[in-house]
N, C-alpha and C positions, 0 to 999 in steps of 0.2 A: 759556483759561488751563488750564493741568494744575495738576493738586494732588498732592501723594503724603500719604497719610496713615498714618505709621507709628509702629510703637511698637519700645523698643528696651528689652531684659533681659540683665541679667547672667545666668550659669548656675549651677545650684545643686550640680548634680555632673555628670558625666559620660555619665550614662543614655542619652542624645539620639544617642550613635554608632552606635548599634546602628540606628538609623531612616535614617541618608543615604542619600540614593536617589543624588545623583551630589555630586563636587564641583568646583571650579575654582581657579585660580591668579590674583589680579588686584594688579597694578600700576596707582596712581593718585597723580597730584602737582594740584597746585591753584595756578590762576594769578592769585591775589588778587580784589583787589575787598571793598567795605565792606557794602555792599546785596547783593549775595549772593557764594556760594560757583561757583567753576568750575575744573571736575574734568575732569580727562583720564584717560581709564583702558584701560587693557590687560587684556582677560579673553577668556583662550581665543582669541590672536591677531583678536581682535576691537577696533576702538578705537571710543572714545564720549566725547561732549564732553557734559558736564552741568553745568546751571547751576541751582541751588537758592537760595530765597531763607533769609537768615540768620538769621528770627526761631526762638527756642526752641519747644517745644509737639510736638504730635503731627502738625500737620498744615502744610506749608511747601508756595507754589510750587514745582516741580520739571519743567523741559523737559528732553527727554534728544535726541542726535539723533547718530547710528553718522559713525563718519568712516575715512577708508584707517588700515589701519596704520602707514604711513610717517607718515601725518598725526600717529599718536597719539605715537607714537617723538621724535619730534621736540620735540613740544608735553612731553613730558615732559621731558625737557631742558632746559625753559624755566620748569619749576615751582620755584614760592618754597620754600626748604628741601628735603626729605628727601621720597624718594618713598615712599608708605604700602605695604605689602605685609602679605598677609592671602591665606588659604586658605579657601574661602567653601564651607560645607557646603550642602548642600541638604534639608528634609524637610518631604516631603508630611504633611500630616493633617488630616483632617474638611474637604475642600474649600478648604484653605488652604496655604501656603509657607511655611514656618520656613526663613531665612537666617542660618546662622550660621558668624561670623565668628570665627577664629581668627590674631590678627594674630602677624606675624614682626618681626624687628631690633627696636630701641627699643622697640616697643610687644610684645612676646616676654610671654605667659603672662596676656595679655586677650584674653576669649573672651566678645563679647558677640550674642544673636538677634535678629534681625529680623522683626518681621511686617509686610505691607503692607494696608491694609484699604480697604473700601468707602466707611466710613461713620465718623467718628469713633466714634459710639457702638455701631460694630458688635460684636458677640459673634464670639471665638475660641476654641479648645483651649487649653487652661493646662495643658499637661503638667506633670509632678511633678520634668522636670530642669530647669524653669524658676526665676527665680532672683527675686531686685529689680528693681523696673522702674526704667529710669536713662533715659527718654524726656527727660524737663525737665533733664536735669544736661548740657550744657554740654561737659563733660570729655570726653565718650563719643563725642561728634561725630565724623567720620573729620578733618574739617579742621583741629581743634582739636588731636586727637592726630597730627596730622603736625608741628604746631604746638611741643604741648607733651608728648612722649610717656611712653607710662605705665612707662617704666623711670624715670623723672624727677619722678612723682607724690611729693610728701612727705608726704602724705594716704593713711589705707587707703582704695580703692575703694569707693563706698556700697554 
């Protein structure tokens, strides 16, 4: 069984651009389901079918497995609601990956990082354009916000 164990921050300013080593383009729609999440996605003419389990927390089942492009194309076309799009930074530091996302349409001017870890209680970088950690909340989810998107939030952001 795979695990992904991640944690997920808002950003606190800006500072973080100046560090991207590269970035990407990804299109992803979600084809339902209650016991987990399944994700089609397009990044870098690249397609991938991922199915995550729905519980809250840092650390969720997560099987990921690449499929044709035509495959991904299609499969999005068949997702429930609004396909998610988001500009995915990339940045190296202290032998780790800061993902950070930068989303488009509906969700326009959320901008929340990603780390992936070894260990739940691993040790990371906590850089200074790091923000609130929004891992347990719900809202921040990619699923959720394709769902319920953050032009639509009636709540400030935590």
């Amino acid at each position: 069984m795979a695990l992904e164990i991640e944690r997920k921050f808002l950003l606190a300013n800006g500072r973080w651009r100046d560090r991207v080593s590269r970035s990407t383009r990804i299109a992803q729609g979600y084809l339902g389901g209650d016991a987990c999440s399944v994700r089609v996605r397009i990044e870098d003419k690249q397609g991938s079918l991922n199915i995550k389990s729905k519980q809250l927390g840092v650390v969720r089942q997560e099987f990921e497995y690449g499929i044709p492009l035509q495959d991904a194309e299609a499969l999005l076309e068949l997702a429930c609601g609004q396909v998610l799009r988001k500009l995915r930074h990339y940045i190296e530091m202290e032998g780790h990956v800061w993902e950070i996302d930068e989303f488009e349409g509906a969700n326009a001017g959320l901008v929340v990082a990603e780390i992936e870890l070894e260990a739940v209680d691993a040790s990371f970088p906590r850089p200074d354009w790091l923000g609130e950690e929004v891992t347990d909340d719900a809202l921040y989810y990619n699923v959720n916000l394709m769902r319920e998107p953050y032009s639509r939030w009636s709540r400030a952001p935590c």
